[in-house]
C-alpha positions in Angstrom: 88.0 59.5 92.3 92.3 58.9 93.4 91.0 55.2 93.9 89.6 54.7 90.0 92.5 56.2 89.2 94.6 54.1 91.0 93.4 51.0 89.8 93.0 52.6 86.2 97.2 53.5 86.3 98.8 51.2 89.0 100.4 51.9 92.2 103.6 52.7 91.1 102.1 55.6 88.5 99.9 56.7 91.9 102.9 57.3 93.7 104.8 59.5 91.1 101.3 61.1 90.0 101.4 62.5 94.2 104.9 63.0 94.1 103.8 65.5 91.3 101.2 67.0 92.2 102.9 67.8 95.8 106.2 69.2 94.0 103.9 71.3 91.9 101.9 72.8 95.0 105.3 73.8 96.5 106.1 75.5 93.6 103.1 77.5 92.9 103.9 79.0 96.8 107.5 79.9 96.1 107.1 81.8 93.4 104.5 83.5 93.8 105.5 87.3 93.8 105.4 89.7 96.2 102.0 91.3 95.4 100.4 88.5 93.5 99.4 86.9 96.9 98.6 88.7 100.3 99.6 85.5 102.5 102.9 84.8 100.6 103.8 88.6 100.8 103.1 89.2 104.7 105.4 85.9 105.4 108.4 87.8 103.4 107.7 91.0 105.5 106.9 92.7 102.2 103.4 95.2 102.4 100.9 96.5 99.6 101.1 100.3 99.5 99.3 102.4 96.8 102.8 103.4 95.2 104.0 99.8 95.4 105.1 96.8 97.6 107.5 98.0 100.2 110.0 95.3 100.9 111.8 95.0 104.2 115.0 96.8 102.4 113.0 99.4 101.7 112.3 100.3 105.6 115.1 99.5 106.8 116.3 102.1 103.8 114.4 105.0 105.5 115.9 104.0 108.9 119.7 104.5 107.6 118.6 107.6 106.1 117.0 109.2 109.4 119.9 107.8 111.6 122.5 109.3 109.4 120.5 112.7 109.6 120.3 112.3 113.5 123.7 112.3 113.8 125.1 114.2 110.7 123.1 117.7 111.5 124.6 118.0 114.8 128.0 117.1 113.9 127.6 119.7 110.8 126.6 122.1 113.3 129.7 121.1 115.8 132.1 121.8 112.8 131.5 125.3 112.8 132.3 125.6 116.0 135.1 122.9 116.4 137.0 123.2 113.4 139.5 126.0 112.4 139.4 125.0 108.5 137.6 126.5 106.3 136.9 123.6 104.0 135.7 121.8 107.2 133.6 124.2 107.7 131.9 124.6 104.7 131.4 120.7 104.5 129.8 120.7 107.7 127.2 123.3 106.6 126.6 121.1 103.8 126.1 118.2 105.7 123.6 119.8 108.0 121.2 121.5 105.4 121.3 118.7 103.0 120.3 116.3 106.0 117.9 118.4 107.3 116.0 118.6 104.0 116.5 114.3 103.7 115.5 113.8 107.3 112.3 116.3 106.8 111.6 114.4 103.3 112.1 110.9 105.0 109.9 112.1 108.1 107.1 112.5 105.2 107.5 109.6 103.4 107.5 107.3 106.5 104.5 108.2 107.6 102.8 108.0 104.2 103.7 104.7 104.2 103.5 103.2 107.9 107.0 103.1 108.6 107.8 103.7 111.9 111.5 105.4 112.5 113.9 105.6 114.9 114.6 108.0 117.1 118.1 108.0 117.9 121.5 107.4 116.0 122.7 103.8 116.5 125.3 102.8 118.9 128.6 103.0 116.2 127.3 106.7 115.6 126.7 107.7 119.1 130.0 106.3 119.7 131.5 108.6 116.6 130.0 111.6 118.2 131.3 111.0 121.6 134.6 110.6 119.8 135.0 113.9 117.9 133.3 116.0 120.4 136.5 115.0 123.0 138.8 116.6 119.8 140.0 119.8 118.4 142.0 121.6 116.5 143.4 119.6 113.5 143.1 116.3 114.9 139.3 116.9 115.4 139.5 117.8 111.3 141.3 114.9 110.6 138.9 113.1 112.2 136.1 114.6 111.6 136.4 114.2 107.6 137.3 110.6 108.1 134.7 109.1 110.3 132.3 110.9 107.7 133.9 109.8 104.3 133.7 106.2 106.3 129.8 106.8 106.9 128.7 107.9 103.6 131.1 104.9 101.6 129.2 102.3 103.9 126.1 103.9 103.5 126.0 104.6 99.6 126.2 100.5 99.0 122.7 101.0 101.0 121.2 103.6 99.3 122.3 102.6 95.5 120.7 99.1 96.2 117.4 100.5 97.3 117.4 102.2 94.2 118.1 100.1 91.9 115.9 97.4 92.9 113.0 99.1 95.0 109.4 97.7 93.5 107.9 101.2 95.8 107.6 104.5 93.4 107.7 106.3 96.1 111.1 105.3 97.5 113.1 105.3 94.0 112.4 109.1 93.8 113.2 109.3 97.0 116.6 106.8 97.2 117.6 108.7 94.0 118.0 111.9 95.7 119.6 110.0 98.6 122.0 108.5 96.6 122.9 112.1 94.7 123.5 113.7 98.2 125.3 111.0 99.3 127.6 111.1 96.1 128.3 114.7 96.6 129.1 114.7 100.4 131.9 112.2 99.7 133.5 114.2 97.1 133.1 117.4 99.7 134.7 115.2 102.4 137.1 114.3 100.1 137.4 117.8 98.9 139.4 118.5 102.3 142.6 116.7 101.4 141.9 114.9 104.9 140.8 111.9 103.9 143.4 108.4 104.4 141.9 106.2 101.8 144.1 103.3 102.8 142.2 102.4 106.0 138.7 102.7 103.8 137.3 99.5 103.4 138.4 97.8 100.0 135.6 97.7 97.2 134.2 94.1 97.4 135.8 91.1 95.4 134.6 91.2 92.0 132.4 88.0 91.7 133.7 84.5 89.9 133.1 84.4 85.9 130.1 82.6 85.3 131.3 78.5 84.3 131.9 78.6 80.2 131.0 75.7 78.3 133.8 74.3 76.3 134.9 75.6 73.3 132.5 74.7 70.5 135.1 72.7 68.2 132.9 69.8 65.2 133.0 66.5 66.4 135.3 64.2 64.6 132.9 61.0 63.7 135.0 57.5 63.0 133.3 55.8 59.8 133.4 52.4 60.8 
């Protein structure tokens, strides 16, 4: 058949005609959604769950979320003995019964959906821990509210993300109520008055204004 219709359209035709049909199988691979093809979706690391595809932000979603509980109860708990403040105190009690409820919730939800979590906090957490429990007094308040107001600001970029653009039902309930504990444990760290917002990270660079095409103004036409 390709050699009829070589010599029915010439070589040169034959080449663009593959050139064509070659460009067009590429396409048909890259985008094709996650979903719409099996093969295409494993390579992405996304997976087909019956609430929806769950992407690799998704997991790695659920893993912040238990690594902030694994670290956040304890050091809740810790504030009520550490700390001579009363606001401390009271956000630390906070902090440990909302994350127990999360980490219970995210416990569920991972394995509903095959997600396995870990088991420990990561090494900048373990490190923050190590750090307040050699404090006290006011320092070990001062301290204690900032590494936390530091956590949830990194965090919440995380957690609003997931949520905004999750394909999974099951993890936009879920990031929603993240994000809404979240939100209020920064304003109860904040709460404190201990909080140094000059050494928190600056909000990212707005982005650059899409290019504008030029002013629409009538083209003068010279009658010859």
């Amino acid at each position: 058949m390709f050699r009829k219709l070589r010599r029915r359209i010439g070589t040169g035709e034959f080449l663009l005609f593959g050139i064509f049909i070659a460009i067009a199988a590429v396409a048909v691979v890259v985008l094709t959604p996650p979903g719409g093809s099996s093969t295409s979706a494993t390579l992405q690391g996304w997976t087909q769950t019956p609430q929806g595809p769950l992407s690799p932000a998704d997991r790695d979603f659920l893993a912040k979320v238990r690594q902030a509980g694994l670290w956040e109860i304890p050091t809740g708990q810790q504030a009520q003995q550490r700390s001579g403040n009363k606001l401390v105190k009271e956000v630390g009690m906070h902090l440990m019964t909302d994350h127990l409820k999360l980490d219970e919730e995210v416990r569920d939800i991972a394995a509903r959906l095959n997600v396995v979590l870990p088991s420990q906090p990561n090494a900048d957490q373990q490190g923050w821990m190590a750090q307040l429990s050699g404090l006290s007094g006011t320092e070990y308040d001062r301290t204690f509210a900032q590494l936390l107001r530091q956590a949830h600001g990194k965090v919440f970029g995380v957690v609003a993300g997931v949520r905004a653009g999750t394909r999974n039902d099951l993890i936009r309930s879920f990031a929603q109520r993240a994000v809404n504990v979240v939100m209020k444990h920064m304003a109860l760290l904040e709460s404190t008055g201990l909080v140094d917002y000059s050494i928190l990270p600056e909000p990212p660079a707005p982005s650059p204004p899409p290019a504008t095409a030029a002013l629409d103004t009538p083209v003068r036409r010279e009658i010859s």
